[in-house]
N, C-alpha and C positions, 0 to 999 in steps of 0.2 A: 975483168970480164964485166959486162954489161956498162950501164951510163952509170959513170961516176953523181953520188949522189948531190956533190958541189958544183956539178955542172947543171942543176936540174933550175936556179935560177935564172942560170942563164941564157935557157933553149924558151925564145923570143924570137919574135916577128915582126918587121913593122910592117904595118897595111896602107896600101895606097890610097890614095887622095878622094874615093868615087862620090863616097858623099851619098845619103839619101834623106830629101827634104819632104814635107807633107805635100807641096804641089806632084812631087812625083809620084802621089800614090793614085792608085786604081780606085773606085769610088767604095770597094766596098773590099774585105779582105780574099774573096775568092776568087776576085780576078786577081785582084795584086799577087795570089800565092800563085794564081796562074801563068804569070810573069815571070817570076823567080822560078819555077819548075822548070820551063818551058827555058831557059835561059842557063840552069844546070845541064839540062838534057843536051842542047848546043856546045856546050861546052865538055864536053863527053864526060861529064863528072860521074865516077863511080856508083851505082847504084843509086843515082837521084831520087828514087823513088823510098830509099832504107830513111827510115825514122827512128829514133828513139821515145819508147813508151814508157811513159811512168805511171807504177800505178802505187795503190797503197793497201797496208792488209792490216786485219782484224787487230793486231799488237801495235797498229799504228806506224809499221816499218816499212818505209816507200821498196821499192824496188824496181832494177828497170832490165828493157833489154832494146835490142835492137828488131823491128818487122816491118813489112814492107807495105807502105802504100797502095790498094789497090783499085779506089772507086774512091773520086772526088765528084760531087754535084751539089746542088744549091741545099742537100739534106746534112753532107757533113765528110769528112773522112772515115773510110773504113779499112779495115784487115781483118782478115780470117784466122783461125786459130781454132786449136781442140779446148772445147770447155771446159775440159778438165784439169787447162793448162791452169798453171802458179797466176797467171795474168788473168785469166778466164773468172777463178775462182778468187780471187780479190776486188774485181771489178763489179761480180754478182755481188761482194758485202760492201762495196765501197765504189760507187757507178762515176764515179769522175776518173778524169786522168788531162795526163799532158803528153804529146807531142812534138820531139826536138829533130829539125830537121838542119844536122852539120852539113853544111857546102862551106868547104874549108879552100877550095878550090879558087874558089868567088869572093872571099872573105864575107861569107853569109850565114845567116842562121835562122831559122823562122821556128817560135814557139808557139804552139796551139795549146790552148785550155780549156776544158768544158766537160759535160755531160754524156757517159756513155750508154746504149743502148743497145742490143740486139738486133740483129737485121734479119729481115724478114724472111725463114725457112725457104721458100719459093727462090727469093733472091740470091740465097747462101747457094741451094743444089745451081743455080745458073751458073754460080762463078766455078762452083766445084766440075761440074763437067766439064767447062773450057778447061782445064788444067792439064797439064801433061801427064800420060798414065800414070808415070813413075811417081810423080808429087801424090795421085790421088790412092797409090798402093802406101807410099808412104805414112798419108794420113790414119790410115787402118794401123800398119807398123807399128806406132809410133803411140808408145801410153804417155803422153808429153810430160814432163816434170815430175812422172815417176821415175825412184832409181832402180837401175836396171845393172845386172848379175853381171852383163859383158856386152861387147859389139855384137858379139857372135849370134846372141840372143834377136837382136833389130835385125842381121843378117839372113839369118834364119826365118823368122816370121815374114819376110819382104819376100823370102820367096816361096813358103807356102803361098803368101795372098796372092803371087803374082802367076800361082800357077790354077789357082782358085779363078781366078778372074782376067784370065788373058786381055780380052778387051774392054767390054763394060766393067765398071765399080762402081756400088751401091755407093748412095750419099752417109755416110756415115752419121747416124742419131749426135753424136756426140762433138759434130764439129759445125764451125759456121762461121757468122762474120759480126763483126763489134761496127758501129757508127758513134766517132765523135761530134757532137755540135759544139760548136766552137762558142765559147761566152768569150775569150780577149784570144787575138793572133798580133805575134810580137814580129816585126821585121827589123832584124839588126845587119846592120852593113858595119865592116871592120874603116876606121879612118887612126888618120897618127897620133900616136900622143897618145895612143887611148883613149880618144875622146870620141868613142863611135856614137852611131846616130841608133839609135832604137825606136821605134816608131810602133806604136802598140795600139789594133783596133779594139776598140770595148763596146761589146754591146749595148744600146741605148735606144730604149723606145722615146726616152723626153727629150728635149732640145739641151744642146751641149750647153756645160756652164765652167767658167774657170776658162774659158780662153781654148776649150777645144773643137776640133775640126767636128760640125755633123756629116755623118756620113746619108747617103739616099739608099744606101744600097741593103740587098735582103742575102743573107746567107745563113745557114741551119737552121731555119726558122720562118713557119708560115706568119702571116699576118702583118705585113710591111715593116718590121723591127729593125733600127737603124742602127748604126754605130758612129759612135765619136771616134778619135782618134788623141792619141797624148803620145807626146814627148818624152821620154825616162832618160834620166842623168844615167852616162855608161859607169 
């Protein structure tokens, strides 16, 4: 039963030839990530929007999970989530994180790294009313990353609140939305050999040194702040 654990070396891939060079990039990493989304999306890839978030807690122990993309602009990446959540409550003692977005489809991967912050109440209830009831009953439902006695328990409170609140649902105090600003955005393309290309924006208000790309371009960040671009051995 299951995969034999001597075959676990052997489940490999090889990746084709695509290639991605620094002339190919977008001048700044917001349009480039615009590209590759915009390019998963076409490609009907699964959830192109699902991310992998990492954060880190008080004992120093990362932890991740998967949530979904849902506001990109020149301020940063966001998602929403109950503050209360494991994520929530690590990011309030420890405000950075990362960002993996697997397009395995594409032989792609785009890492984001940086600084997170709160989004602004006014903006959180905007996105929360667009939502489909059920998500917004949910959010009430749901004590996130407490444990909970049975299904029956979620089951149950879903439909008191749902009979509580047929159409309108209050914004709930205790939910909202995170914004990443990106300090480095990694674009890795799969090539053979394993010798994929990585191409990594890094924030940089001085002019590039060591042979890197300056970038003009402005993303998470007022005040015209540029980025270079480097190279990383796969």
């Amino acid at each position: 039963m299951g995969v034999d654990p001597a075959r676990l070396a052997e489940l490999r891939r090889g990746y084709a030839d695509y290639g991605l060079a620094e002339a190919d990039l977008a001048p700044h990493p917001h349009a480039q990530f615009d590209r590759w989304l915009s390019d998963a999306v076409e490609a009907a890839v699964t959830e192109p929007n699902a991310m992998v978030l990492g954060t880190v807690g008080a004992d120093g122990r990362p932890s991740s999970r998967t949530v979904l993309l849902k506001q990109l602009d020149d301020a940063g990446f966001v998602f929403f989530t109950n503050y209360g959540s494991r994520k929530a409550v690590e990011l309030a003692g420890s405000p950075v994180a990362s960002l993996l977005f697997p397009w395995y489809d594409l032989e792609r991967q785009v890492i984001v790294a940086g600084r997170v912050t709160r989004v602004d109440p006014d903006d959180s209830a905007a996105y929360f009313r667009s939502r489909p009831h059920g998500s917004q009953i949910g959010a009430w439902a749901s004590r996130q990353s407490e444990v909970v006695a049975g299904r029956e328990v979620l089951a149950d409170r879903f439909a008191e609140l749902s009979e509580r609140w047929p159409q309108q649902v209050p914004v709930p105090p205790f939910w909202g939305g995170f914004r990443l600003v990106a300090d480095t955005v990694e674009f890795w393309q799969g090539r053979p050999s394993r010798l994929h290309d990585r191409l990594r924006y890094v924030r940089d208000t001085e002019p590039a040194a060591g042979g890197g790309q300056r970038s003009a371009g402005v993303f998470g960040a007022p005040g015209g702040a540029g980025w270079r671009v480097e190279r990383l051995s796969p």
